[in-house]
C-alpha positions as CSV (number, residue, x, y, z in Angstrom):
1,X,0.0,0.0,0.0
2,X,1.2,3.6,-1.2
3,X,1.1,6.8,1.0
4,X,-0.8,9.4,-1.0
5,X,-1.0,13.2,0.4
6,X,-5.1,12.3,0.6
7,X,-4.2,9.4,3.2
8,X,-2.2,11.9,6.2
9,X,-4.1,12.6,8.8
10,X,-5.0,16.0,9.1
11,X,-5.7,18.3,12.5
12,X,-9.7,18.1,12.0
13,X,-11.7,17.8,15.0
14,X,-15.3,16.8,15.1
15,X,-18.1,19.4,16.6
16,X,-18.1,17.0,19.8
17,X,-14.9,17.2,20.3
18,X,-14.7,21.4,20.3
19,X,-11.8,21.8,19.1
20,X,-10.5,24.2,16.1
21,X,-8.4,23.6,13.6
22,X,-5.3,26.3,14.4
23,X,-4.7,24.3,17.8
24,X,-6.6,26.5,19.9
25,X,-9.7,25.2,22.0
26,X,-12.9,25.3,20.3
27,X,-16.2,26.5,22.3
28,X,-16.9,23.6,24.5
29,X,-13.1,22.7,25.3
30,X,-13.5,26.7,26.9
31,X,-16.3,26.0,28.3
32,X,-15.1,23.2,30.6
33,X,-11.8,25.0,31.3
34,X,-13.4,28.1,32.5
35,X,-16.0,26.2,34.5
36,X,-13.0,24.4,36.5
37,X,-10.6,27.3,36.5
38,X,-13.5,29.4,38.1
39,X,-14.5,26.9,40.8
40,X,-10.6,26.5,41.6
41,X,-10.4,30.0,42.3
42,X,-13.5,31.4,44.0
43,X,-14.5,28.1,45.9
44,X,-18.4,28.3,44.0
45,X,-19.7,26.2,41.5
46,X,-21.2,27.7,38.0
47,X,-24.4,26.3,37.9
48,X,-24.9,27.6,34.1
49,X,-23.2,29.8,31.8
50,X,-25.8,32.7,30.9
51,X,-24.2,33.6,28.2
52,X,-20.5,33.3,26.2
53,X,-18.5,35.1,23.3
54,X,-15.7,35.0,21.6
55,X,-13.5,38.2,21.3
56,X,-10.3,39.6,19.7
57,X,-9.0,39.2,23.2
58,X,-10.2,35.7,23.4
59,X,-13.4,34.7,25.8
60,X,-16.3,36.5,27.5
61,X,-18.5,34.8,29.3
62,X,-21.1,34.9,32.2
63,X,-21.6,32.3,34.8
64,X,-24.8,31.6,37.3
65,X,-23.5,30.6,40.8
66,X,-25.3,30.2,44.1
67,X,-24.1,32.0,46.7
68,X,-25.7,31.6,49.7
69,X,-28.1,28.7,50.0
70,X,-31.3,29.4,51.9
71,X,-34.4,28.2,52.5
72,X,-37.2,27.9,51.1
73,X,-34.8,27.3,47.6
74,X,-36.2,30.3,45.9
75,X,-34.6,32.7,48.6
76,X,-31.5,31.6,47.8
77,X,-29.1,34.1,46.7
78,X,-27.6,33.9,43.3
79,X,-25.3,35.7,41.5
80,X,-23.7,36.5,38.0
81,X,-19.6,36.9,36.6
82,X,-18.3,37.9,34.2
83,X,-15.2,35.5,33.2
84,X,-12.5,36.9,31.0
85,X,-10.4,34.4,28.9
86,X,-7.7,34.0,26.6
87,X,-7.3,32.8,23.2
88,X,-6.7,29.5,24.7
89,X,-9.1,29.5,27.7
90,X,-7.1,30.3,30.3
91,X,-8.7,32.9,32.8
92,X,-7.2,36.3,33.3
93,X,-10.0,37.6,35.5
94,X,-13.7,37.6,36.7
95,X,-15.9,39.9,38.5
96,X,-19.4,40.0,39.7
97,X,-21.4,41.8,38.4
98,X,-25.0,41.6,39.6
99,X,-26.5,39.3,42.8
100,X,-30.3,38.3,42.9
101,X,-32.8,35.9,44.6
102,X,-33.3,33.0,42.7
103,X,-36.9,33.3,42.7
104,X,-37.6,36.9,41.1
105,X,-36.4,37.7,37.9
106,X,-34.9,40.5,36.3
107,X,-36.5,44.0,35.3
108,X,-36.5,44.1,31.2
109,X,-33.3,45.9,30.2
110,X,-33.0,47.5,26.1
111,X,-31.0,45.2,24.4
112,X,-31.6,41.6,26.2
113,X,-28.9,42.4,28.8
């Protein structure tokens, strides 16, 4: 059997898999990494990810924690960060940047934000 250029492998990854082409972490590889890099640093765990873009810098996205746990559930006090990333997903800061009740929802704001 006979090498041919269509036979090598190339760097291809599957949507599943998240990953891009260049070598740098597709959406769901960030994803994960932010959600462990977060939890490592400020002790809470995301308990969604509101909402996520990619930049010239490299990431932005918004993560749901609990803060304080009360009862009854809907008391509970929750709160949203903003997570900065690289290119490659690595964190290089976060910051809160609102803090609600789980059980009352936001006032409409122009925009969707």
């Amino acid at each position: 059997m006979t090498n041919r250029p269509s036979d090598a492998r190339k760097n291809t990854t599957s949507p599943q898999s998240g990953g891009a082409d260049d070598g740098r972490p597709g959406p769901m590889e960030v994803l994960r990494q932010a959600r462990v890099q977060f939890a490592e640093l400020t002790g809470m765990t995301a308990e969604s990810v509101s909402s996520f873009e990619q930049t010239e810098d490299g990431w932005v996205l918004e993560i749901e924690v609990l803060e304080l746990a009360r009862i009854p559930d809907t008391m509970s006090l929750l709160a949203s960060y903003q997570v900065d990333l690289d290119p490659q997903g690595g964190l290089t800061g976060y910051r809160r940047i609102r803090r609600y009740e789980r059980g009352r929802a936001d006032a409409h704001r122009p925009g969707g934000r």
